[in-house]
C-alpha positions in Angstrom: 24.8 -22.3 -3.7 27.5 -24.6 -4.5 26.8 -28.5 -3.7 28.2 -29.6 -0.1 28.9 -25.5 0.3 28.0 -25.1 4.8 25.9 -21.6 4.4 26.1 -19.6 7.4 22.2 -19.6 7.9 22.7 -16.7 11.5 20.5 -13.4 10.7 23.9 -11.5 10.5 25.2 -13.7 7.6 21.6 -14.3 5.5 20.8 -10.1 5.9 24.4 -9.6 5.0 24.1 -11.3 2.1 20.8 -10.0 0.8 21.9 -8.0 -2.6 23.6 -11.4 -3.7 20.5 -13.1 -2.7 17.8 -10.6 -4.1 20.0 -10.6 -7.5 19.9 -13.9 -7.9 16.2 -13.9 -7.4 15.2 -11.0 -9.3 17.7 -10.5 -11.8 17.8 -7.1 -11.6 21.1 -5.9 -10.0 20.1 -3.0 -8.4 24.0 -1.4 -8.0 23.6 0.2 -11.7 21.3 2.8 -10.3 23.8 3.9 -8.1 25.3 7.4 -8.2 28.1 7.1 -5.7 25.9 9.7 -2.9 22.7 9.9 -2.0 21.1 9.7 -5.6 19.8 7.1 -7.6 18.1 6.8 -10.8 14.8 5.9 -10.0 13.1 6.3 -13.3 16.1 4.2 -15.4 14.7 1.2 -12.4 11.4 1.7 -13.5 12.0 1.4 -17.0 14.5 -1.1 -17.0 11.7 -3.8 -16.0 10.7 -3.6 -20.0 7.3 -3.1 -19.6 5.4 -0.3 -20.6 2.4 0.7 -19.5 0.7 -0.6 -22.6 2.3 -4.0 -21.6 1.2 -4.0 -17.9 -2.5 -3.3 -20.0 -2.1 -6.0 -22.6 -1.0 -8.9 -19.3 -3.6 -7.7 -17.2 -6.4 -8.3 -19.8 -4.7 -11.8 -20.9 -4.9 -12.9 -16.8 -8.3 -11.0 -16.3 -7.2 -8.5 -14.1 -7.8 -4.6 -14.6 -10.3 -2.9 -16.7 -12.7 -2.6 -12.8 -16.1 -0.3 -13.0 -16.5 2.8 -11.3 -19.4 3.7 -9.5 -21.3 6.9 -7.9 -22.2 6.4 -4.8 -25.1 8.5 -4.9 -26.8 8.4 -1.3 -23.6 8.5 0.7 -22.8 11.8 -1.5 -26.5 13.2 -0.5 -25.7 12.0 3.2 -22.2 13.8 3.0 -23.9 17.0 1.6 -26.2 17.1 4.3 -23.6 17.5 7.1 -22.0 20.0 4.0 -22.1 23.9 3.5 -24.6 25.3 1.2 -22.9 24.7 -2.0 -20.3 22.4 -0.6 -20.1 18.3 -1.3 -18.5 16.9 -3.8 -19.8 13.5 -6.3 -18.2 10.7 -4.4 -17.2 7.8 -6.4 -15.2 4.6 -6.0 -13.3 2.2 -8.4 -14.0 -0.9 -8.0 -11.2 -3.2 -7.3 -12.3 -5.9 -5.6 -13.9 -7.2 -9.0 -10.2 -8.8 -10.2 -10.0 -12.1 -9.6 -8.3 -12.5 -6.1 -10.5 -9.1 -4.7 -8.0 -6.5 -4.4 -6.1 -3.7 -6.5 -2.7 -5.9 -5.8 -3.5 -8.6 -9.0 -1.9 -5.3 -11.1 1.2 -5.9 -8.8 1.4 -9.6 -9.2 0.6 -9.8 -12.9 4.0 -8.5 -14.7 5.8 -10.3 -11.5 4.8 -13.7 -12.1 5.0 -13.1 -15.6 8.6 -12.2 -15.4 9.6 -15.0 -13.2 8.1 -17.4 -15.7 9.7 -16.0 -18.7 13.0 -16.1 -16.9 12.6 -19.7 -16.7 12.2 -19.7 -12.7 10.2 -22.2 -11.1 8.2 -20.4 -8.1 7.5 -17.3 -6.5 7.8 -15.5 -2.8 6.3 -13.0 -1.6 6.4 -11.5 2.2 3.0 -10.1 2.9 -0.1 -10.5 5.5 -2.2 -9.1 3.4 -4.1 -9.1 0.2 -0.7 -9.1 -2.1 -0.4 -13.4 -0.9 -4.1 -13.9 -2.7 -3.1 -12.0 -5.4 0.1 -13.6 -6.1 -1.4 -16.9 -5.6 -3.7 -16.1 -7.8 -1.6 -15.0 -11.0 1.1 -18.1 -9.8 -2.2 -20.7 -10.6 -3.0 -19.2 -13.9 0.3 -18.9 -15.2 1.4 -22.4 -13.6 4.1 -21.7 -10.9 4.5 -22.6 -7.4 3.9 -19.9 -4.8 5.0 -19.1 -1.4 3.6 -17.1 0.7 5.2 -15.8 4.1 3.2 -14.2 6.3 3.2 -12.4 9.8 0.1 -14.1 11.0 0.9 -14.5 14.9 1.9 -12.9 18.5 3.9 -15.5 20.5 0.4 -16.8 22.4 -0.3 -18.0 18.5 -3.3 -16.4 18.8 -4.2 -14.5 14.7 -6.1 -11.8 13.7 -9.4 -12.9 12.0 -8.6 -10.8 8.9 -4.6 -12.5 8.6 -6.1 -16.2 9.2 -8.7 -15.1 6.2 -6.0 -13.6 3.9 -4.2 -17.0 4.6 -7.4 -19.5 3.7 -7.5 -17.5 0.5 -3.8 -18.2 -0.3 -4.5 -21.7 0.3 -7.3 -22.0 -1.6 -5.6 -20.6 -4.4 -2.8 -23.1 -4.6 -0.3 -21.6 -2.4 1.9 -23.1 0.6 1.7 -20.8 3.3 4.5 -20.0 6.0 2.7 -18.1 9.2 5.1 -15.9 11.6 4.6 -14.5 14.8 5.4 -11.0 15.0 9.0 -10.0 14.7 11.7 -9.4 12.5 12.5 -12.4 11.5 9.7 -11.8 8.2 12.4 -11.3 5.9 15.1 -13.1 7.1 13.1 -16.2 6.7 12.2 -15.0 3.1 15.9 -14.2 2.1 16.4 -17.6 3.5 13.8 -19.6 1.2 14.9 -17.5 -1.6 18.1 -19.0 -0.8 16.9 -22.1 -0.8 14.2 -22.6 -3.1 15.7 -20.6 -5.9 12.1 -19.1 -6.5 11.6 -15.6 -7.7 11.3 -12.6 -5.4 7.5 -10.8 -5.9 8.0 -8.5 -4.3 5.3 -5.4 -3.2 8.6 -2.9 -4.1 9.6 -4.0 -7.2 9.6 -1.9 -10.6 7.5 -4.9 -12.1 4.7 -4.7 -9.0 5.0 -1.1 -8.9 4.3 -0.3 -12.6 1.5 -2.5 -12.8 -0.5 -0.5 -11.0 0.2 2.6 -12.8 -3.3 0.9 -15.2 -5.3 1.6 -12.4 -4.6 5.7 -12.2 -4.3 5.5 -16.4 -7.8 3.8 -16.4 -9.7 6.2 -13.8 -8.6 9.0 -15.8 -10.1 7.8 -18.8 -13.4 6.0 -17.0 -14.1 9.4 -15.8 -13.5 11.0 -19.0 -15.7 9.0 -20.6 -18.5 8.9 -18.4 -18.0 12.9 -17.1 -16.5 14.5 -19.8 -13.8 15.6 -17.6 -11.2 14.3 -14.8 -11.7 13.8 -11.3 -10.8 16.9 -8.9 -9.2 14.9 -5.9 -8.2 10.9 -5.8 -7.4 9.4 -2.6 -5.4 6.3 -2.3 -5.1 3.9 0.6 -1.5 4.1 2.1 0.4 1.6 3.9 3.3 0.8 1.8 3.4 3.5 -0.6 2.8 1.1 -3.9 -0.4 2.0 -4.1 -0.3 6.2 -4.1 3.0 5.6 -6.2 1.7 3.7 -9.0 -1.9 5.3 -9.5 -0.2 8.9 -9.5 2.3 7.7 -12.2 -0.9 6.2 -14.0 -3.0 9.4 -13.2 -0.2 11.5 -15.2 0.5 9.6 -17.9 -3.3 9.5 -18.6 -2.4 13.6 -18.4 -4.9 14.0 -15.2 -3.3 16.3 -12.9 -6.3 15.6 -10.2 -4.7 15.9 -6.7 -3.3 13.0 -5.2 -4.7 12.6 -1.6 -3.1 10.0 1.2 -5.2 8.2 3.7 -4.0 5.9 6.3 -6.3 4.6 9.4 -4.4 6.5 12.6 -2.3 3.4 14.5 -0.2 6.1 16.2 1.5 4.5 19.4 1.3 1.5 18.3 4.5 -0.7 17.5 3.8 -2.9 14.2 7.0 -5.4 15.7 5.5 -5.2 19.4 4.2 -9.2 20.3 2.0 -7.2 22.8 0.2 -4.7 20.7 0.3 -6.9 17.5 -3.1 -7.8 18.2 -4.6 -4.5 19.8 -5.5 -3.2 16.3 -7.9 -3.3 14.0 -6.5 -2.7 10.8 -3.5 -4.8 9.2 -2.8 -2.5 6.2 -3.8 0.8 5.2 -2.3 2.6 8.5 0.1 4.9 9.6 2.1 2.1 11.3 3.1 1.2 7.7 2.2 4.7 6.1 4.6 6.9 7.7 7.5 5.0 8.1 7.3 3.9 4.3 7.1 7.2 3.7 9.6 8.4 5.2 12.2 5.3 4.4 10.8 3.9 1.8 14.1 1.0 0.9 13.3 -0.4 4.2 12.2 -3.2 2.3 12.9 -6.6 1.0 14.4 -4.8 -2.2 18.1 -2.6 -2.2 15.6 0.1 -3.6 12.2 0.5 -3.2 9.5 1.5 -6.4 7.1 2.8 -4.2 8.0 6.4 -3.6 4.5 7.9 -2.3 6.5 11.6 -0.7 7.3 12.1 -4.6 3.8 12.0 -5.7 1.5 13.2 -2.9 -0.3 16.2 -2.4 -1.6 15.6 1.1 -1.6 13.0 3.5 -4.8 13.0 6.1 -5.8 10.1 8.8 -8.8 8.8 9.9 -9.9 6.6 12.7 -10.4 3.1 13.1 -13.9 3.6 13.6 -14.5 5.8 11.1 -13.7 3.5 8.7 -15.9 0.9 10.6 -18.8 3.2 10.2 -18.2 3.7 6.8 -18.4 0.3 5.4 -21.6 0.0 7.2 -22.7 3.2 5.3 -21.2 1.9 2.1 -23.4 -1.5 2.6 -26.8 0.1 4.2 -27.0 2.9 1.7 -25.3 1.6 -1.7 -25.5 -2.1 -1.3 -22.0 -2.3 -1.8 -20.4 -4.9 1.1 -16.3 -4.4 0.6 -13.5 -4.9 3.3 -12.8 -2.4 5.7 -9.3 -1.9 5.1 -10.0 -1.2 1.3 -12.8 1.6 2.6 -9.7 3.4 4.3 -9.7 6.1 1.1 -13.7 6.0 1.3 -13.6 7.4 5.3 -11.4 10.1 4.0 -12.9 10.7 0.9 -16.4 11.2 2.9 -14.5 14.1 4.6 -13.0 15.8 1.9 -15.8 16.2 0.1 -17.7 18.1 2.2 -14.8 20.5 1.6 -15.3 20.7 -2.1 -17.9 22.4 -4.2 -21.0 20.0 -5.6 -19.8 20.1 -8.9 -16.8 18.5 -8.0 -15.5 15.1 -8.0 -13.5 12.9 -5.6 -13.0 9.1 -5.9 -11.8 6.1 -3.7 -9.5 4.6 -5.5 -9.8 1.0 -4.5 -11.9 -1.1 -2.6 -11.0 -5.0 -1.9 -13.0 -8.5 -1.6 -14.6 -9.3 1.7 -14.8 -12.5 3.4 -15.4 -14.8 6.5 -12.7 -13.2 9.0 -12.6 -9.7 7.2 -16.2 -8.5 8.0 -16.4 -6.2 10.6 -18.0 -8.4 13.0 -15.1 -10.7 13.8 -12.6 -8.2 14.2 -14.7 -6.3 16.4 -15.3 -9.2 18.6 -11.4 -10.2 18.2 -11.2 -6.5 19.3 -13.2 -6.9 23.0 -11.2 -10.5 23.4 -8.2 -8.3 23.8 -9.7 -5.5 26.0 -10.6 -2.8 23.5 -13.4 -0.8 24.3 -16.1 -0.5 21.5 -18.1 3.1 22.3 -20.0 5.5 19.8 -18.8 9.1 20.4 -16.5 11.7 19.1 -13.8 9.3 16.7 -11.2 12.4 17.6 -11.1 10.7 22.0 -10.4 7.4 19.8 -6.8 6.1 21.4 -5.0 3.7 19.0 -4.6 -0.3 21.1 -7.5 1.4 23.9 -10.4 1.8 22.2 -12.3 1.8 18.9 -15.0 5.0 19.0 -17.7 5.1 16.0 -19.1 8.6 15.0 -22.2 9.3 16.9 -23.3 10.9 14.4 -22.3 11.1 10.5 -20.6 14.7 10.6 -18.4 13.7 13.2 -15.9 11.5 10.2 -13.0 13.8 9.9 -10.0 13.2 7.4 -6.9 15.2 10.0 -4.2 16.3 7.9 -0.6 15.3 8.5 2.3 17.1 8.5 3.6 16.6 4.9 6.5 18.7 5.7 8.1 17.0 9.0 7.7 13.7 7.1 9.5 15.5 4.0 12.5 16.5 6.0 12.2 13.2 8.1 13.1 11.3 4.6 15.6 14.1 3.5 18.0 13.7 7.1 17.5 10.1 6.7 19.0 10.0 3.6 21.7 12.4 3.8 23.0 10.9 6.7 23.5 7.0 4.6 25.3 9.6 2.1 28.4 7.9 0.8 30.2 10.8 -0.2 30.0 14.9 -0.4 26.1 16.3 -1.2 26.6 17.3 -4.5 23.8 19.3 -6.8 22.3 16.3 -8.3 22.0 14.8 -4.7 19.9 17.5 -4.2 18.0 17.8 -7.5 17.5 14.0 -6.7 15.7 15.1 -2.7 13.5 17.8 -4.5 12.4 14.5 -6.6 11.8 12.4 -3.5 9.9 15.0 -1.3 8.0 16.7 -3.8 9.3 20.2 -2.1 12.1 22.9 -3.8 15.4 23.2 -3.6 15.2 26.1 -0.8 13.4 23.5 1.4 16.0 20.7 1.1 19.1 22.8 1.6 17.2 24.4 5.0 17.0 20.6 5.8 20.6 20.3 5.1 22.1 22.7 6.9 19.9 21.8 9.7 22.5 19.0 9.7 25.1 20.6 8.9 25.6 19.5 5.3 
């Protein structure tokens, strides 16, 4: 901005300038990828960043993050087997990412980020996030020596914070950042475009090519991990989804490693509950890793802070199941009592899942949790349980599938009750096909259509039925 310049700072006016604004604090000008229609050219984005996956490797094991154990988690796969067919329960393992240096699988999205931003000669970093992506960011902003921001929704307008946000921002803190705490709205990236503005500091964000691509190690590295230690790939991976980053990036990893294992989806169930209501911010248990996130992600996934979003999960998943908030509860009690293993809950959101499936699969087959994350002071499951009764949740043991999202919380009774329910990959498929065909900008043409087939993982039958459902 120009010395003396008066910058209309009114939500209309900073929104409407946002591409200016992200350019300027990304350098990436996003309009190249544009076709003219509904198409873009997502994989000239995400090689355009000028890393390869042998650099994201080569960063990550300069800044100490990557390269995380996996483990067999022996006795929950025996427990798992006993609620099992003959025959049926699969090895259970997790990778282990709460071993990087901030505790979480998001250190492969800050790495190349913060890296970037210092090589381009810019002074800071922002990032908009409530969750584990702040410590991470923080983290790789003190090693490489930058400032770092860090805005979070933290808040409902009583200023009364979820024990596992007030954690998340501690951690920031300690870690060297400034921290900006919200209450619930959406004015979250408003006020980021704003200090971007401002500040001049680089924009890390979750969606970028650079965050995006950087977790494509972790699916490259489980594919060799279990080749080395198995002799073969794993069967089925599932992957924690919230913002679609995660899924996105492993699967890319998973095939470049050639693994063709299929790519499972597992978000905690949040249904009916807004993620922008002030009333209902804090009648839930789980700030990540849900469908409140998960679906809508999905579905529109450039509803973010970037023109065009990296994380793509409908173009890489195989299936997309939900479990309970209690479920995953439960299991992080299991995982500690019976493996000696004490990790977040959120991060145990693939393990609840993963528990399922395999009683599904044959004993000779494998299924891993991709991720877990760090635990701490307000993330163990006793003070978000007791935040829960403060604001009139009912804790019961029972049948998870009475559970009512922002009502209750119901733990299985009884270990054979923690069932993965599948979603309807399909509805969500043709939910992201009408919403982007009706932001075309000009006649569907064949590559707009190629380009959906791409996005939704489907055929080209499927997206013209969605089409002429529309009347396109």
């Amino acid at each position: 901005m120009m010395s003396g310049m008066i910058v209309d700072k009114s939500y209309q006016a900073v929104t409407g300038r946002k591409g200016d604004i992200i350019q300027q604090a990304m350098g990436v000008d996003y309009s190249r990828y544009e076709s003219g229609s509904i198409a873009f050219d997502y994989e000239g984005m995400m090689n355009d960043t000028g890393y390869t996956l042998e650099d994201h490797i080569r960063l990550q094991r300069r800044f100490n993050v990557g390269n995380t154990p996996i483990f067999e988690l022996h006795n929950l796969t025996a427990l798992a087997r006993k609620y099992a067919a003959p025959g049926k329960g699969a090895r259970i393992f997790v990778k282990d990412e709460a071993s990087n240096p901030a505790g979480s699988f998001k250190e492969r999205r800050a790495v190349a980020s913060v890296y970037h931003a210092k090589k381009l000669g810019y002074k800071g970093v922002i990032a908009a996030t409530s969750g584990n992506y702040g410590a991470a960011v923080a983290s790789q902003a003190a090693m490489q020596g930058l400032k770092c921001i860090i805005v979070q929704e933290c808040y409902d307008s009583h200023f009364s914070g979820q024990p596992e946000i007030i954690e998340k921002a501690r951690k920031c803190e300690a870690l060297g950042a400034e921290v900006l705490q919200l209450s619930v709205g959406p004015e979250l990236f408003y006020e980021v475009l704003m200090m971007l503005e401002e500040t001049g500091y680089f924009n890390a964000s979750l969606y970028s090519a650079f965050g995006v691509g950087g977790v494509e190690t972790l699916g490259w590295e489980l594919a060799h991990q279990f080749m080395e230690r198995c002799g073969r790939h794993p069967d089925v991976v599932v992957c924690a989804n919230a913002g679609g980053g995660n899924l996105t990036g492993t699967a890319r990893g998973l095939q470049k490693a050639g693994c063709s294992a299929q790519v499972v989806a597992a978000s905690v169930d949040l249904k009916g509950l807004s993620m922008a209501s002030d009333r209902q911010f804090n009648r839930k248990s789980f700030t990540t890793a849900h469908t409140g996130f998960g679906v809508p992600y999905a579905t529109d996934p450039d509803h973010s802070d970037v023109p065009r979003s990296a994380a793509r999960p409908l173009r890489y998943m195989d299936r997309y199941v939900t479990v309970k908030q209690g479920e995953v509860f439960y299991i992080t009690e299991a995982l500690a009592a019976l493996e000696g293993m004490e990790k977040g809950p959120a991060g145990n959101t693939s393990l609840a899942a993963a528990f399922s499936l395999a009683r599904e699969m044959d004993e000779d087959q494998i299924i891993v949790a991709q991720e877990t994350e760090y635990t701490g002071a307000g993330k163990h499951i006793q003070p978000q349980l007791a935040f829960a009764r403060r604001n009139g949740i009912q804790l019961l043991f029972g049948d998870p599938q009475t559970e009512v999202p922002g009502v209750n919380i119901v733990f299985p009774a009884d270990p054979g009750l923690l069932q993965a329910r599948d979603a309807d990959l399909d509805h969500m498929r043709a939910s992201l096909i009408r919403r982007q065909a009706t932001r075309a900008t000009g006649p569907v043409t064949d590559a707009d259509i190629a380009y959906l087939v791409e996005e939704t993982k489907s055929s080209p039958a499927f997206v013209r039925k969605v089409l002429a459902s529309l009347g396109l």
